[in-house]
Backbone as CSV, one residue per row, in Angstrom:
resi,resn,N_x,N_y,N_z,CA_x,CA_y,CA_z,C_x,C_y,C_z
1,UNK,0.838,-1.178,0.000,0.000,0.000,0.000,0.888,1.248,0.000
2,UNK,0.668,2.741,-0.735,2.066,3.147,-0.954,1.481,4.398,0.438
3,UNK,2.528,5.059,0.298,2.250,5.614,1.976,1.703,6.978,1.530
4,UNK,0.845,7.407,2.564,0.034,8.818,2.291,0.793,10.357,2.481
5,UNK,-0.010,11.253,1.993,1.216,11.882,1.349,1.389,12.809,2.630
6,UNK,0.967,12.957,4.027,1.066,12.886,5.258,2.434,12.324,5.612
7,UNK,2.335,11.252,5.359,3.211,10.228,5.605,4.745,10.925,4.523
8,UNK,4.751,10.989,3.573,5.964,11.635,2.440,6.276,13.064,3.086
9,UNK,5.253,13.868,3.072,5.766,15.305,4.052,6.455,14.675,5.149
10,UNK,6.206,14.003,6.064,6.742,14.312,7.367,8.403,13.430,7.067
11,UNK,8.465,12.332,6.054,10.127,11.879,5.972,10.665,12.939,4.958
12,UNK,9.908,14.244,4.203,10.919,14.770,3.376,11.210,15.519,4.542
13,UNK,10.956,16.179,6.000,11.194,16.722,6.757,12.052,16.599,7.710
14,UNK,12.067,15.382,7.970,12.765,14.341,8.609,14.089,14.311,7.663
15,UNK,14.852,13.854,6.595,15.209,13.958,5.961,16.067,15.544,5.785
16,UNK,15.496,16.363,5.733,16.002,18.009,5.362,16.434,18.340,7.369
17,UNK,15.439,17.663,8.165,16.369,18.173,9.295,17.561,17.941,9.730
18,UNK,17.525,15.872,9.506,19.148,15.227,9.523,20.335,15.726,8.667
19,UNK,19.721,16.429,7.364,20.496,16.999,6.710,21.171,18.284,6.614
20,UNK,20.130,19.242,7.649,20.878,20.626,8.213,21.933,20.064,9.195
21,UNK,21.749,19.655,10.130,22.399,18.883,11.473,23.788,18.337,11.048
22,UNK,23.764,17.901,9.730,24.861,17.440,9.478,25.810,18.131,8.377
23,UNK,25.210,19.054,7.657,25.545,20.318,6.938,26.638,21.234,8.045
24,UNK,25.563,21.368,9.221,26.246,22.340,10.262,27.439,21.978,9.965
25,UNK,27.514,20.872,10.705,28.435,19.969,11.479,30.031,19.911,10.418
26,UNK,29.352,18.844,9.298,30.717,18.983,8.302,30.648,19.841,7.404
27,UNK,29.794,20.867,6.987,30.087,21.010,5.409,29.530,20.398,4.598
28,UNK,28.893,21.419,3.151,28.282,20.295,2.224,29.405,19.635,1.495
29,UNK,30.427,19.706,1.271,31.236,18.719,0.366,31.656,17.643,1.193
30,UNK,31.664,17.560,2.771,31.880,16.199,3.287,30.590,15.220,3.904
31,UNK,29.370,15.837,3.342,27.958,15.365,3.556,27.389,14.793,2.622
32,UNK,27.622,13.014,2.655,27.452,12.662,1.218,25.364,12.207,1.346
33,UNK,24.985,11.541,0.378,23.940,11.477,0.395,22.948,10.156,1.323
34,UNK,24.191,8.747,1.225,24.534,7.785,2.103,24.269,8.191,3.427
35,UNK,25.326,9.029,3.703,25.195,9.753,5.144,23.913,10.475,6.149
36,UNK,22.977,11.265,4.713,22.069,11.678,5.126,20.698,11.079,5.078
37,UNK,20.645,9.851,4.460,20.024,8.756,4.579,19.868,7.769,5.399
38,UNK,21.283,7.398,5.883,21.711,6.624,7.318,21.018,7.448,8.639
39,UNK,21.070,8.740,8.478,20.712,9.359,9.906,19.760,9.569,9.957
40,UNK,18.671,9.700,8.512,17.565,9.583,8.975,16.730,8.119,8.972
41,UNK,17.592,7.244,9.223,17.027,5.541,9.277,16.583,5.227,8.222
42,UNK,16.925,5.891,6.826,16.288,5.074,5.633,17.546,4.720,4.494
43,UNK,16.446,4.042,3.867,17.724,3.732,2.603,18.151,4.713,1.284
44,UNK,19.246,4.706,0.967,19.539,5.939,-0.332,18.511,5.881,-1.136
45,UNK,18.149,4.934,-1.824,17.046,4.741,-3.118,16.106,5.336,-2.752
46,UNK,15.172,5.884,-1.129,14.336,7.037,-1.169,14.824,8.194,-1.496
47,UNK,16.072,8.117,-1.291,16.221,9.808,-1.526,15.420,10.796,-3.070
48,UNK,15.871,9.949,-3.871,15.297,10.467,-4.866,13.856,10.684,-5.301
49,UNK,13.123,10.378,-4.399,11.540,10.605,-4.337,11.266,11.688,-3.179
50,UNK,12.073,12.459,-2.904,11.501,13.564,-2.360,12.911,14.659,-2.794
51,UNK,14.059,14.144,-3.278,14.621,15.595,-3.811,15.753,15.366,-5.478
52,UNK,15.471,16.205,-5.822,16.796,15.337,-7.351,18.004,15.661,-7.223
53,UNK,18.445,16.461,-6.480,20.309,16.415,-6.128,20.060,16.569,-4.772
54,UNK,21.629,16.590,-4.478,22.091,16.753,-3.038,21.993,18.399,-3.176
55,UNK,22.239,18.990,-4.101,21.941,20.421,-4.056,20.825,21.024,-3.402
56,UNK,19.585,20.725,-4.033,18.170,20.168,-3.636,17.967,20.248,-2.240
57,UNK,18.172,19.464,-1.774,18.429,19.339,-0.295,19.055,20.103,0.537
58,UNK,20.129,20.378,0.057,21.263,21.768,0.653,19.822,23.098,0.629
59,UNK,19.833,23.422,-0.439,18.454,24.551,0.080,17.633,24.551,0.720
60,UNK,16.870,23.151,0.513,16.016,22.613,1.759,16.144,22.685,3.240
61,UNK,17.714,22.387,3.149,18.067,22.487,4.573,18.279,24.202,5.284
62,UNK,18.572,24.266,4.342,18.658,26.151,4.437,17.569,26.896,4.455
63,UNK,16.663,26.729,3.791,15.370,27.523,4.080,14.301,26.575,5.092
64,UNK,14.266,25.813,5.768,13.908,24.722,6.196,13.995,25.304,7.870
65,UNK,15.530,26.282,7.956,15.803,27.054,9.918,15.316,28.230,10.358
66,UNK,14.357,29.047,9.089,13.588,29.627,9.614,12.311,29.532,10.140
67,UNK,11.406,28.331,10.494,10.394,28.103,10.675,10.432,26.902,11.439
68,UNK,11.915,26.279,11.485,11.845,24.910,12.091,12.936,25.342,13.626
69,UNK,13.933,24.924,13.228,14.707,24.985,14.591,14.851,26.497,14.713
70,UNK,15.143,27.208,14.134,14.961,28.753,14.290,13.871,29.463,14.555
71,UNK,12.630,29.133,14.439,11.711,29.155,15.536,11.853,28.781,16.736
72,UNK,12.129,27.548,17.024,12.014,26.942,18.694,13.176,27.913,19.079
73,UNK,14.673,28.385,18.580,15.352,28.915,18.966,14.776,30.485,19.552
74,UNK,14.273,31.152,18.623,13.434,32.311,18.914,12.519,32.447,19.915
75,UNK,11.663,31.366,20.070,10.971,30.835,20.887,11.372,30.990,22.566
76,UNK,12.663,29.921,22.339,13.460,30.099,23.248,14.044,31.120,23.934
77,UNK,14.560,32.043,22.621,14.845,33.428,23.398,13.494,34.260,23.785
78,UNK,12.721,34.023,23.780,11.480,35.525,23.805,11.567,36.144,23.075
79,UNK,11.852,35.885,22.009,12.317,37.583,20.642,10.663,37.539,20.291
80,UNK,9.558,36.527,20.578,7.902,36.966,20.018,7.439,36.834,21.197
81,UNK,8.057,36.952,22.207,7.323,37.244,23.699,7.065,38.739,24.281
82,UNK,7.534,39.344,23.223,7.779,40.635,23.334,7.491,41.564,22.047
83,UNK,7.079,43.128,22.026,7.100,43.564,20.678,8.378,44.591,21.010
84,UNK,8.221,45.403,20.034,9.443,46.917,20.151,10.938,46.481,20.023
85,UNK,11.906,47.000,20.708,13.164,46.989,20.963,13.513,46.225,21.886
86,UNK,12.720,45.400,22.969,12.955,44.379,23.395,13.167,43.052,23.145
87,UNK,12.258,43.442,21.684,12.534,41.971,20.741,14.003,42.004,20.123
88,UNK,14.306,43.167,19.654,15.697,42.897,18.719,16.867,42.891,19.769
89,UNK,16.636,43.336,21.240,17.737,43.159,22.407,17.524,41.582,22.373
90,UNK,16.775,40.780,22.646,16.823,39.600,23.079,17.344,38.548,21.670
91,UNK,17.242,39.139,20.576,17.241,38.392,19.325,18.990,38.188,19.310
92,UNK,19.539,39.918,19.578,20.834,40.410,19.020,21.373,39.516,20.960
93,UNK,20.995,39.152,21.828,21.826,38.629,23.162,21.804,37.192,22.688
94,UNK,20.874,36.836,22.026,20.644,35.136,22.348,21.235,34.829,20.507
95,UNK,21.593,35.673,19.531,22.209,35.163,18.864,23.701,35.005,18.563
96,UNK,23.891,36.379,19.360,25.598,36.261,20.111,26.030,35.688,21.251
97,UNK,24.737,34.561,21.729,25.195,34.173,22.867,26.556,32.984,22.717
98,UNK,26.773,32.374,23.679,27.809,31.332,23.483,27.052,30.156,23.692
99,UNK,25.769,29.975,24.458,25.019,28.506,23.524,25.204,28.543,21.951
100,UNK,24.401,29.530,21.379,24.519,29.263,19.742,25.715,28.697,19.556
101,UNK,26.933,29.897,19.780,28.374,29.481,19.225,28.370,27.977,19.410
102,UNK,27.570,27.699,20.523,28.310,26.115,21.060,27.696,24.631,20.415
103,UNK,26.322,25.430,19.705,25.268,24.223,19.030,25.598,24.170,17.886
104,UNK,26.262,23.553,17.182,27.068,23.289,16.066,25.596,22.892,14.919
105,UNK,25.216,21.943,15.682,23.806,21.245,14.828,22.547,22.344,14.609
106,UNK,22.652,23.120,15.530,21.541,23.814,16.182,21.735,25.471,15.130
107,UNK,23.231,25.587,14.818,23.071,26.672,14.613,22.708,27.337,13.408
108,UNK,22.268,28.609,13.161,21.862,29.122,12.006,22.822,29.000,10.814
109,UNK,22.506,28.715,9.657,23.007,28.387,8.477,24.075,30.104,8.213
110,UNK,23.347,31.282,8.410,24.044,32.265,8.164,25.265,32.425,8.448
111,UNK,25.255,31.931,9.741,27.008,31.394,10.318,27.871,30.159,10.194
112,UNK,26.957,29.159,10.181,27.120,27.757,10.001,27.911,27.180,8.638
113,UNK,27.481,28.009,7.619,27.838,27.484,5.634,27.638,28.843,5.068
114,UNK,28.263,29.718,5.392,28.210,30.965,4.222,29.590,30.748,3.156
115,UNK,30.612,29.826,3.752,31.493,29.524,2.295,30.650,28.526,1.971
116,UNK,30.174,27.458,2.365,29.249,26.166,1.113,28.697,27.062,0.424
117,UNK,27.830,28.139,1.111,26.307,28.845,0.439,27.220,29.866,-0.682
118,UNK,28.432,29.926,-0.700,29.239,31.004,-1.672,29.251,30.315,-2.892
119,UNK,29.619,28.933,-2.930,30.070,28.302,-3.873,28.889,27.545,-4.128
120,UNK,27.520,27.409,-3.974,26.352,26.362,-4.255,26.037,27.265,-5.387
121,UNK,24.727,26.510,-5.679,24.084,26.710,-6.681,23.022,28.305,-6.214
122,UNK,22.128,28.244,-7.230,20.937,30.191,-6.936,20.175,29.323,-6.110
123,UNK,19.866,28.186,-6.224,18.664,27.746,-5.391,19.432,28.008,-3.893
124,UNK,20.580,27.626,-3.735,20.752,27.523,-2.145,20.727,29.379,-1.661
125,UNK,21.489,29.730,-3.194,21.885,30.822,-2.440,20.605,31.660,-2.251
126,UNK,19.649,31.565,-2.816,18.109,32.104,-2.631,17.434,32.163,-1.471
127,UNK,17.855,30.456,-1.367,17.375,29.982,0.604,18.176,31.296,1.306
128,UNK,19.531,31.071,0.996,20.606,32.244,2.231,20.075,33.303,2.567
129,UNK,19.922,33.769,1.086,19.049,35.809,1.150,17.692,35.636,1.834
130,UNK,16.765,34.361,1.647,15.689,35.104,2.279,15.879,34.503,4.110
131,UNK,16.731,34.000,4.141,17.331,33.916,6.021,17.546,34.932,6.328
132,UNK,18.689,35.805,5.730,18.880,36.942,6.507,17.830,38.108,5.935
133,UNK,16.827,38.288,4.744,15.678,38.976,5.009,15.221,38.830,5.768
134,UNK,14.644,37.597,6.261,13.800,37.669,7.783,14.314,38.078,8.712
135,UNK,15.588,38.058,9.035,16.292,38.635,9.931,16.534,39.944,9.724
136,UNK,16.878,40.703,8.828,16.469,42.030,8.873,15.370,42.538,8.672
137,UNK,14.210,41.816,8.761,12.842,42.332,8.438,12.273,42.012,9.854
138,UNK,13.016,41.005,11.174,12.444,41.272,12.263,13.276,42.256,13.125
139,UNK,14.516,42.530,12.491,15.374,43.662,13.073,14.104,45.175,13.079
140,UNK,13.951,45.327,11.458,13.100,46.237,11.110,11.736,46.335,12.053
141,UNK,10.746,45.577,12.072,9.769,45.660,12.809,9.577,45.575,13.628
142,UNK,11.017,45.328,15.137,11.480,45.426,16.414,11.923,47.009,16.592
143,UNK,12.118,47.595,15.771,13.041,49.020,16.349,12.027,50.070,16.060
144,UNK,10.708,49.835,15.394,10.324,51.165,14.918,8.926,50.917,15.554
145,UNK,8.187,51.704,16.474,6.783,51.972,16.703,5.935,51.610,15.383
146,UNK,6.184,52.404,14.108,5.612,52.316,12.910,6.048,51.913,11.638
147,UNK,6.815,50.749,12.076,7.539,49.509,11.474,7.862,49.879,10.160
148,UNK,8.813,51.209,10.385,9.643,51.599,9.609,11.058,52.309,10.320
149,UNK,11.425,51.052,10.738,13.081,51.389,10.877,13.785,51.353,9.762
150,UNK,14.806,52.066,9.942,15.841,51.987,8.942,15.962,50.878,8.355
151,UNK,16.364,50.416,7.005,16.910,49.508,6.808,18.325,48.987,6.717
152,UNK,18.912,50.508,7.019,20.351,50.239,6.875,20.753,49.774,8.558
153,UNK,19.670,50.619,9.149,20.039,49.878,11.256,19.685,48.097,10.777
154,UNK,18.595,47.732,10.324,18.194,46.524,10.432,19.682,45.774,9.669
155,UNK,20.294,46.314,8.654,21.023,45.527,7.779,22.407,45.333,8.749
156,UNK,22.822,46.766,9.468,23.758,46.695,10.118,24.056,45.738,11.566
157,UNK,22.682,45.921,12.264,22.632,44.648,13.266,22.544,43.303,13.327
158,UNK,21.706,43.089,11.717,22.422,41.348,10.907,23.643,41.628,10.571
159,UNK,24.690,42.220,9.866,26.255,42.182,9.528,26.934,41.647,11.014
160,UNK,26.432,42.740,12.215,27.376,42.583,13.491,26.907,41.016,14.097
161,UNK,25.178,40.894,14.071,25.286,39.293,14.733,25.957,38.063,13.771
162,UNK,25.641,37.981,12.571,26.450,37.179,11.861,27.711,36.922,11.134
163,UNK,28.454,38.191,11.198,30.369,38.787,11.226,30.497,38.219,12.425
164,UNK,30.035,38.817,13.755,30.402,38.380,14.724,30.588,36.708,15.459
165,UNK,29.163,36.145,14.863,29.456,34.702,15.455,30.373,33.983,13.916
166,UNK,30.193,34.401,12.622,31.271,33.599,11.761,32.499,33.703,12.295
167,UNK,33.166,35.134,12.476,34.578,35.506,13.163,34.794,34.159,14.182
168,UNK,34.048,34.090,15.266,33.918,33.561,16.613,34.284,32.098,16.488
169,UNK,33.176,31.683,15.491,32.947,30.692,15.182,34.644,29.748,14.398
170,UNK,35.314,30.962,13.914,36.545,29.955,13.194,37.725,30.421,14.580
171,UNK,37.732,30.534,15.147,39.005,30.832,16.076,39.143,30.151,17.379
172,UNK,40.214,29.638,17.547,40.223,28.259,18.450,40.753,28.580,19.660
173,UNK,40.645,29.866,19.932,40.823,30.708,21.090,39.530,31.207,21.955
174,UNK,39.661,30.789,22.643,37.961,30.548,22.998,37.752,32.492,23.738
175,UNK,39.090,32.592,24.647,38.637,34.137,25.039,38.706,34.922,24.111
176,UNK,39.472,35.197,22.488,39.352,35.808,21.558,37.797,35.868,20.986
177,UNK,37.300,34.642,20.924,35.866,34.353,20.230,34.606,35.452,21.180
178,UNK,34.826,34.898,22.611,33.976,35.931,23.290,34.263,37.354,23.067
179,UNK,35.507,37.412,23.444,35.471,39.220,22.934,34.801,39.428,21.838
180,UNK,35.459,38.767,20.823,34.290,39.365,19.717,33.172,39.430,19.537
181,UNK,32.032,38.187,20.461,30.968,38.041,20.337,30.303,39.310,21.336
182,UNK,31.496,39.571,21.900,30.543,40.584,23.248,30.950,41.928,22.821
183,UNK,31.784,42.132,21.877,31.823,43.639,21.380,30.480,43.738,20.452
184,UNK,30.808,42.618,19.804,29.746,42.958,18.765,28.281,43.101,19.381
185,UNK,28.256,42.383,20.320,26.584,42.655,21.029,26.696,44.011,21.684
186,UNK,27.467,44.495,22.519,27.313,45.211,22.388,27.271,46.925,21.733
187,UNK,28.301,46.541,21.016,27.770,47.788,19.679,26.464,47.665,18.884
188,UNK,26.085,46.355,18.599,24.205,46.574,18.363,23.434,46.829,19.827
189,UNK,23.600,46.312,20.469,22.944,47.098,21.974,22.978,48.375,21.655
190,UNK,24.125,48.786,21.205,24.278,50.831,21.554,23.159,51.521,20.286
191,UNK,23.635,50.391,19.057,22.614,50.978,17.555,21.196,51.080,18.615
192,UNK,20.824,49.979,18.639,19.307,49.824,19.183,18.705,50.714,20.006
193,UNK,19.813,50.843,21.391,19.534,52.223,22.261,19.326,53.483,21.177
194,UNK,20.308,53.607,20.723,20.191,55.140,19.913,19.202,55.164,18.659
195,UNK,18.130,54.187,18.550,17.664,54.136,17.341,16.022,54.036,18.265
196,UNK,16.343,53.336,19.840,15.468,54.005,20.909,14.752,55.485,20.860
197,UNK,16.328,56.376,21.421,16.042,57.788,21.021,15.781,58.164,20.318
198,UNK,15.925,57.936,18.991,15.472,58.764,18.128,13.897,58.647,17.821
199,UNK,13.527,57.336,18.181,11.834,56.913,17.630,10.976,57.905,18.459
């Protein structure tokens, strides 16, 4: 009996999550397709009934962390427990925090594969741009009463959280990594304050 299509959504999902998790982790050129089949308990020969390359999938997995683990992460921080400038303080603390730095599996693709996402295909790199749109589009509708903040504040406080944890993220100096993660929070702390005053 062939399985309902209930049933096909929830393993192409299954499937695209084992496959961010392990994207994080190695890289798409050491993430073969074997691999991402094994972890999600099935055999290779499904793969091809829910994606036609490993490319395929690479986007999947990339546009796949704004609504999936990047929700619960958000979640987690309170960034929608809150409206105003309290949201983009808690967004810009809990994405420079040193859990993120430390969730390898967990963490956002923006920091995680921006050299894979350099060298992929438009589909992945499509997924990339609209990650950090949402992220500057909840920067944007956190700082302004009449959800017209700047876009260059919104663009500048995604550059500092995701410069900051990529920097962080390659340096095997662990008190170097914090400094950077904690300058950079707080110089968007200071944007945010002063973008406070001015509203």
């Amino acid at each position: 009996m062939p399985y309902s299509p209930a049933h096909k959504q929830r393993t192409r999902e299954h499937i695209v999550e084992c496959a961010r998790m392990l994207f994080n982790r190695h890289g798409f050129e050491k993430v073969s397709i074997d691999m991402v089949m094994e972890s999600a308990g099935l055999t290779r020969g499904g793969f091809y009934n829910h994606f036609k390359s490993k490319e395929a999938l690479f986007a999947a997995a990339v546009d796949s962390f704004l609504m999936g683990r990047g929700a619960r992460w958000r979640n987690d921080a309170g960034v929608h427990d809150t409206a105003g400038p309290e949201a983009a303080e808690r967004m810009v603390a809990s994405y420079l925090s040193a859990e993120h730095l430390g969730d390898l599996e967990g963490q956002c693709p923006l920091i995680a594969l921006p050299s894979d996402i350099s060298r992929g295909s438009e589909e992945v790199k499509i997924a990339y741009e609209s990650l950090l749109n949402a992220m500057v589009g909840l920067f944007e509708s956190s700082l302004s009463s009449n959800g017209k903040a700047s876009h260059e504040t919104a663009l500048t406080l995604a550059a500092l959280c995701v410069g900051g944890m990529v920097i962080a993220r390659t340096l095997p100096d662990a008190g170097i990594a914090g400094d950077i993660r904690d300058a950079s929070r707080r110089k968007a702390e200071s944007i945010i304050a002063a973008n406070m005053n001015v509203n």
